[in-house]
LOFIMAR-130306 format. One record per residue: residue in three letters; x, y, z of N, C-alpha, C, O in turn. Coordinates in steps of 0.2 Angstrom, whole numbers, padded with zeros to 4 digits, always signed. Layout:
// LOFIMAR-130306
AlaXYZXYZXYZXYZ/...
***
This chain:
// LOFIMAR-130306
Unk+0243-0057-0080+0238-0061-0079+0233-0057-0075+0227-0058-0075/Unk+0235-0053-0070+0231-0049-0066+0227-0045-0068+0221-0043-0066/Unk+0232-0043-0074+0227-0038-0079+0219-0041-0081+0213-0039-0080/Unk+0223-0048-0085+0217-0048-0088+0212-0051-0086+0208-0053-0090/Unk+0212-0051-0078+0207-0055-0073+0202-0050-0073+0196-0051-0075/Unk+0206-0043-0071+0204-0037-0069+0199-0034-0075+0194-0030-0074/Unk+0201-0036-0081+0197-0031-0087+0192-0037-0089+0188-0036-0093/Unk+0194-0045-0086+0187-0049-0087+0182-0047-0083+0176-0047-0086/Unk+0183-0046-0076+0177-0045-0071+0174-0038-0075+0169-0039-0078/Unk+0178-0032-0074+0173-0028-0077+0171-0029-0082+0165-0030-0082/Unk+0173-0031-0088+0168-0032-0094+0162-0036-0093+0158-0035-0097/Unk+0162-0040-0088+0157-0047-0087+0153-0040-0081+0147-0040-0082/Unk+0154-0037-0079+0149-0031-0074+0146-0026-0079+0141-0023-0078/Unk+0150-0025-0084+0145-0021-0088+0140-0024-0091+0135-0020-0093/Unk+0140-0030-0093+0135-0033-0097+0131-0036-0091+0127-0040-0094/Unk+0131-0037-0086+0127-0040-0081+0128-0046-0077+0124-0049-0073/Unk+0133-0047-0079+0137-0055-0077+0141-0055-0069+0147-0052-0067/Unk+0138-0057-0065+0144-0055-0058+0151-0059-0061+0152-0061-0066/Unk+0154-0060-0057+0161-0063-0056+0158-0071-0052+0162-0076-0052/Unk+0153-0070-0050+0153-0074-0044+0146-0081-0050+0144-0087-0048/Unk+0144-0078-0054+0140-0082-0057+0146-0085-0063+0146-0090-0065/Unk+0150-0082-0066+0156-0084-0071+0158-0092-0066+0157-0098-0068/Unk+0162-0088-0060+0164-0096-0056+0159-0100-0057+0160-0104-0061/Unk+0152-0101-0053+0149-0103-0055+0149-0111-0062+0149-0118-0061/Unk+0148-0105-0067+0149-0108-0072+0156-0111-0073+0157-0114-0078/Unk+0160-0110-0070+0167-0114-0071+0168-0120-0067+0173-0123-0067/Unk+0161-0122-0062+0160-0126-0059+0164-0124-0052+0166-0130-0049/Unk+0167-0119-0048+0172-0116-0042+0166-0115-0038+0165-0119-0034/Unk+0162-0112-0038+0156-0109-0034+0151-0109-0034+0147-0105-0037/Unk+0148-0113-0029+0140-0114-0032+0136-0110-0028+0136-0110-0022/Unk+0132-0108-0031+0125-0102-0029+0120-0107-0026+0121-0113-0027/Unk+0116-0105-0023+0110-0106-0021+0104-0104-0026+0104-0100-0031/Unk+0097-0109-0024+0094-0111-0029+0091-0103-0033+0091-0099-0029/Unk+0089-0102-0038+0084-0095-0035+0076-0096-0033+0073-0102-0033/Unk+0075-0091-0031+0067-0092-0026+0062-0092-0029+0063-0088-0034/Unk+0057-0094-0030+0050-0095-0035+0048-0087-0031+0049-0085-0026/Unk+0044-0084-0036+0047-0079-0034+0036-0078-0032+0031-0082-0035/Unk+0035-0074-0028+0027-0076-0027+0024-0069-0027+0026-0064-0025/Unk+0018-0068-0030+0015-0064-0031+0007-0062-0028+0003-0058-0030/Unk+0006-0066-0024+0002-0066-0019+0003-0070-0014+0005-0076-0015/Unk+0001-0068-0008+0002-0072-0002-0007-0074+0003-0011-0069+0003/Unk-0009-0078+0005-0015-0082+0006-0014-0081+0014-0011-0086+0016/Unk-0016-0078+0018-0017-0078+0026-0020-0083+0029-0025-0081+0032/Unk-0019-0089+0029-0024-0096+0032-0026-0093+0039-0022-0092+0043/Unk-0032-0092+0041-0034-0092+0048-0040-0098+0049-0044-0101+0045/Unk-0038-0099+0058-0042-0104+0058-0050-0103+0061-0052-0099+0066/Unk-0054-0106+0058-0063-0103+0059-0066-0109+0062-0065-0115+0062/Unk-0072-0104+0065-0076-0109+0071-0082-0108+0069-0085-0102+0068/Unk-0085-0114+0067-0093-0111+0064-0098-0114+0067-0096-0118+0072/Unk-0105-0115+0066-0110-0117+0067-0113-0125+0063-0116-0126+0058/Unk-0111-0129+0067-0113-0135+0064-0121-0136+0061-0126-0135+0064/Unk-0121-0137+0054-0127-0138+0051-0129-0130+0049-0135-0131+0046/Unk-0128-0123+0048-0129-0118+0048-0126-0116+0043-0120-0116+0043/Unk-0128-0112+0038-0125-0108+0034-0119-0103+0035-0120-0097+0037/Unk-0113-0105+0035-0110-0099+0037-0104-0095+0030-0105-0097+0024/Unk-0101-0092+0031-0094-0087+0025-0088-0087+0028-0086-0082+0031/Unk-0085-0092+0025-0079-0092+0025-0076-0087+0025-0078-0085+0019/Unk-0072-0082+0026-0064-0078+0024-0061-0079+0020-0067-0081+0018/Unk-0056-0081+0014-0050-0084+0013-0047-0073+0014-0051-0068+0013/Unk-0042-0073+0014-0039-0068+0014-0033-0069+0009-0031-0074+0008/Unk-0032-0063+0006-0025-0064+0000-0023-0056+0001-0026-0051+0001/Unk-0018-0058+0000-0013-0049-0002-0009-0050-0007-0005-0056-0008/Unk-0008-0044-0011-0007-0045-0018+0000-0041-0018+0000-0035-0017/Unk+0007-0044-0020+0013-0039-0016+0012-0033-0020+0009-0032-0025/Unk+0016-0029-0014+0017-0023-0017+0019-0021-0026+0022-0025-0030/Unk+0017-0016-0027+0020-0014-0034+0017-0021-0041+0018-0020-0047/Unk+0015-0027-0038+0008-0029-0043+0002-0029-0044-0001-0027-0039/Unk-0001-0030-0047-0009-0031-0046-0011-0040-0050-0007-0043-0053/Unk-0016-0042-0049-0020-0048-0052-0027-0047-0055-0031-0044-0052/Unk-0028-0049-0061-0035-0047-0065-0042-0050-0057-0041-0055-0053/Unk-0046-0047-0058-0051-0050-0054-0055-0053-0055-0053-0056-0060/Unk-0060-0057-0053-0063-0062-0054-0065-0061-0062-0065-0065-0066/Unk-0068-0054-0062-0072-0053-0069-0069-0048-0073-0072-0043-0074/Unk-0064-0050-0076-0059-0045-0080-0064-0043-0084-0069-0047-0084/Unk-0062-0037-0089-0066-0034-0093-0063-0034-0099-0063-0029-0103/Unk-0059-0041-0099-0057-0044-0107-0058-0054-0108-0055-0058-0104/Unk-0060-0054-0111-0060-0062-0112-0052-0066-0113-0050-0072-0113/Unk-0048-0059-0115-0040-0062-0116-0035-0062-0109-0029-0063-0109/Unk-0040-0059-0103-0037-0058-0096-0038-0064-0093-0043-0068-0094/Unk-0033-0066-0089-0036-0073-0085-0040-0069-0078-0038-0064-0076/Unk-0045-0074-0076-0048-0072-0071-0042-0073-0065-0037-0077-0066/Unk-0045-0070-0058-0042-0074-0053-0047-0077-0053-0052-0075-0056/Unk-0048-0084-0047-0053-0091-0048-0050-0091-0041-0045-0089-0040/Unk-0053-0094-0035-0052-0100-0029-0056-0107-0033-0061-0108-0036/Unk-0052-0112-0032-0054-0117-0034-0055-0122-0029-0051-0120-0025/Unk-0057-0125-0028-0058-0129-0018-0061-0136-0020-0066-0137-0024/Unk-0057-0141-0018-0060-0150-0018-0064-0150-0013-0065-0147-0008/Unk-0069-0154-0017-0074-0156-0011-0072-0160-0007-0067-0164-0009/Unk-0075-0159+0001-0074-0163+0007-0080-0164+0010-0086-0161+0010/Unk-0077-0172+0013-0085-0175+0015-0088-0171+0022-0084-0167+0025/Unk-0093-0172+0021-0097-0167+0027-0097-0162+0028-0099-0159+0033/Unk-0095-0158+0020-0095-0151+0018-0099-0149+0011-0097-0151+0006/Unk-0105-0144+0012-0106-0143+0006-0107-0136+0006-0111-0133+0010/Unk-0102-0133+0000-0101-0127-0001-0106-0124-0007-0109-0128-0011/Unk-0106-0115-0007-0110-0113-0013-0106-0108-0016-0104-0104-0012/Unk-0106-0107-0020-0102-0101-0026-0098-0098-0022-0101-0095-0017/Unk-0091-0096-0023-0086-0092-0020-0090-0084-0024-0094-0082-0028/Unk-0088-0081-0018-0092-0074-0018-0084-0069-0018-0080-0069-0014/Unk-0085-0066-0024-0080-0061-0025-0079-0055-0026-0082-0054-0032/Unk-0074-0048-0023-0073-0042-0023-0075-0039-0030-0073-0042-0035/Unk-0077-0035-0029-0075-0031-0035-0070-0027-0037-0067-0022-0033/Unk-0068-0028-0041-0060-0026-0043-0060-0017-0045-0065-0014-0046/Unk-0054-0016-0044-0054-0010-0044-0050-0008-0051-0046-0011-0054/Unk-0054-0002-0053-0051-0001-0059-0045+0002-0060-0044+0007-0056/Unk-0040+0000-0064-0032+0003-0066-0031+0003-0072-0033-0001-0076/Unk-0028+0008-0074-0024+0009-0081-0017+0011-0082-0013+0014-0078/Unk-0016+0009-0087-0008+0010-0090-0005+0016-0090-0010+0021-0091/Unk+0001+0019-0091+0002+0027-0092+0001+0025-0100-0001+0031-0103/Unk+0002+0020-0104+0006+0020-0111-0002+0018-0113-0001+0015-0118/Unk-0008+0019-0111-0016+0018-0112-0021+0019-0107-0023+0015-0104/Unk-0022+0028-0106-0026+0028-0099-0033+0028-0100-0037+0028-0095/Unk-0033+0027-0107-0043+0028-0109-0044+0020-0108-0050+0018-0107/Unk-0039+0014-0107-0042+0006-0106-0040+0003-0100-0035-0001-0098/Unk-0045+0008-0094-0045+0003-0088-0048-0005-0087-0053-0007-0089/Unk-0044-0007-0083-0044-0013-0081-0048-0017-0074-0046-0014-0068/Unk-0049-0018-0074-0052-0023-0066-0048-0027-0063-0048-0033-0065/Unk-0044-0025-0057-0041-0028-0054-0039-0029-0048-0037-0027-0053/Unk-0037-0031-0041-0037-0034-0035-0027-0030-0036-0022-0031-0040/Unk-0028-0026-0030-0021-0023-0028-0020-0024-0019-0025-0023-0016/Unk-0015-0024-0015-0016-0026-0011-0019-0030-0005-0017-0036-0005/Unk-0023-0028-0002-0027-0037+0001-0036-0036-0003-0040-0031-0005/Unk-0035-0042-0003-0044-0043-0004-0046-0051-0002-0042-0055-0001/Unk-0052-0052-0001-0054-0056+0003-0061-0061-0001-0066-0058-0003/Unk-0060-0070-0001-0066-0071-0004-0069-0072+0000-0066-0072+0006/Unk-0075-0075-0002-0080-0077+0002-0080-0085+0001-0079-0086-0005/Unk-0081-0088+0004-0086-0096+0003-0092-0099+0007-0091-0103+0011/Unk-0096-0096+0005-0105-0100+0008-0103-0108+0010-0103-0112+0005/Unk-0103-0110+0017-0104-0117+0017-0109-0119+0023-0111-0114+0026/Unk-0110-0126+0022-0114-0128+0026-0109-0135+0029-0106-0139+0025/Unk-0107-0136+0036-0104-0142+0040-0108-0145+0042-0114-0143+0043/Unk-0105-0153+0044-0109-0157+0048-0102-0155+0052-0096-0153+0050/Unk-0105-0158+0060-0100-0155+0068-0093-0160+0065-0092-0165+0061/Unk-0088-0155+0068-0083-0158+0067-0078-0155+0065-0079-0149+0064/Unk-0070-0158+0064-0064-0154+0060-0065-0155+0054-0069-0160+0052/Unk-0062-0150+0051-0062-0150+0044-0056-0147+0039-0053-0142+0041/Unk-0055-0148+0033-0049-0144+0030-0051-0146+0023-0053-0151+0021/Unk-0050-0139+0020-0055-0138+0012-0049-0136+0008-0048-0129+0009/Unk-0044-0139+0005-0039-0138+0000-0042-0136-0007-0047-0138-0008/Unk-0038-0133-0010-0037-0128-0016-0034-0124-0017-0030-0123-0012/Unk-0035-0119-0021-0029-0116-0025-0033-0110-0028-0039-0111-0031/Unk-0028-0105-0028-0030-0097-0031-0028-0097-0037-0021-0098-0038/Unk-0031-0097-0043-0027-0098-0050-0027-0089-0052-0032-0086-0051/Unk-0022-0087-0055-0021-0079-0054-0016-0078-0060-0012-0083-0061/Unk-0015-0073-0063-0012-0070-0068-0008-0063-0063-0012-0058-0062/Unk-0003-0063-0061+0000-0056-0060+0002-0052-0064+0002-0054-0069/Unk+0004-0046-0063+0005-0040-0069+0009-0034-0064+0007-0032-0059/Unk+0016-0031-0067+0018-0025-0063+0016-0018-0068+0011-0020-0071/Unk+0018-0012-0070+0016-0007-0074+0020-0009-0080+0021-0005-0085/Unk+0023-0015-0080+0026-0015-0086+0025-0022-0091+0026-0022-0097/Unk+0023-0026-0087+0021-0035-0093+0019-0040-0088+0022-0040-0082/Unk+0014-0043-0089+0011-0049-0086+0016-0054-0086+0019-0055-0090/Unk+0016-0058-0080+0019-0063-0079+0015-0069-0080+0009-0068-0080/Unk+0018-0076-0081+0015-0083-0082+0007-0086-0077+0009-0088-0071/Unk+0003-0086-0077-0001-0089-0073+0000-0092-0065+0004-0096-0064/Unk-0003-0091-0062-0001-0097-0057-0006-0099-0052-0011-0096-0053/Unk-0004-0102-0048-0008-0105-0043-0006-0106-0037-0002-0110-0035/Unk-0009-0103-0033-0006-0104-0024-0009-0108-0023-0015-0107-0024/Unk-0007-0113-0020-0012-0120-0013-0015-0114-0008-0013-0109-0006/Unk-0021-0118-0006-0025-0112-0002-0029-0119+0002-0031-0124-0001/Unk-0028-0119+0010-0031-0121+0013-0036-0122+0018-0033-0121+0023/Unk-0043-0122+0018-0046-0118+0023-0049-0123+0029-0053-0128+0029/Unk-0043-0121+0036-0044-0127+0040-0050-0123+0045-0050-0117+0045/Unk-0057-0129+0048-0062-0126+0054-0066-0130+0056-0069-0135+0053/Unk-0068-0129+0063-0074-0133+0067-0078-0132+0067-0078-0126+0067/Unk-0083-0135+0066-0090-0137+0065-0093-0137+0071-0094-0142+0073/Unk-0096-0132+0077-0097-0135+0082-0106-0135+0084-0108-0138+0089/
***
C-alpha cells in the first residue's frame, strides 16, 4: 500500500498535481481561495485644491513588474486601450483625462511591430473645476495586461479620487 501511495504522489508531481490538491479533491484538505491575481496597482493620494479654480488631478498607477498595458492610444484598433473612466459628482466638473504617452515595445518573435504601451508607473491627468468642500470621484481603470508571452482578459480596477475644495 505504501508502494502505491508513493508512486501515486510522484506520478501526480510529474504531471503537475501536488498531493496536497489530490486531498483536496478527495474532499481531506481544503486550500485557500486563489488570489485575483492584479496587474496594476492605483496609489490614491489625497489632494487639496483651489475652490472654483481649475486644477489636475494625479491619479498614479504602476503596472507590475514583467507586464505592460496597451496605452491610451494603441497603434491597433484590435488593442484595448487603457481608459480612466470617472462618475460624475455634484459640485464637480471635470474635462478630458489627459494621458502619457506610451512607450514603444516589441516582441522578440516580431521586432519590426512595435507597440504603444505604459510599463511601470505612469500617471493621468484630470482637469477639474470644484465648488469648496470634500469630495470623492469613483471609477475605474479599464486596461488589457500582457507579459512577453499572451495577453490576459481585460479588467478594471476601482479608482477613487478623494479631495478638498478650499
Amino acid at each position: 500500500m505504501r508502494w502505491r501511495l508513493a508512486v501515486a504522489g510522484w506520478a501526480m508531481a510529474a504531471v503537475g498535481v501536488s498531493p496536497a490538491m489530490f486531498a483536496f479533491q478527495a474532499g481531506t484538505l481544503p486550500l485557500p481561495a486563489p488570489a485575483l491575481k492584479s496587474y496594476v496597482l492605483y496609489v490614491a493620494e489625497d489632494h487639496d485644491v483651489h475652490a472654483g479654480k481649475r486644477t489636475v488631478l494625479e491619479l498614479h498607477f504602476r503596472v507590475a513588474d514583467g507586464y505592460h498595458v496597451n496605452s491610451h492610444t494603441p497603434k491597433s484598433v484590435l488593442l484595448i486601450p487603457t481608459d480612466v473612466v470617472l462618475q460624475p459628482a455634484a459640485g464637480i466638473s471635470e474635462e478630458t483625462a489627459e494621458y502619457p504617452a506610451g512607450k514603444n515595445y516589441s516582441f522578440s518573435f516580431d521586432p519590426s511591430n512595435k507597440l504603444s504601451v505604459y510599463t511601470g508607473d505612469f500617471v493621468v491627468k484630470v482637469p477639474v473645476v470644484a465648488t469648496a468642500g470634500a469630495h470623492t470621484i469613483s471609477g475605474k481603470l479599464h486596461y488589457q495586461a500582457c507579459d512577453h508571452a499572451a495577453c490576459y482578459p481585460p479588467r478594471d480596477l476601482p479608482v477613487q479620487i478623494i479631495f478638498t475644495a478650499r
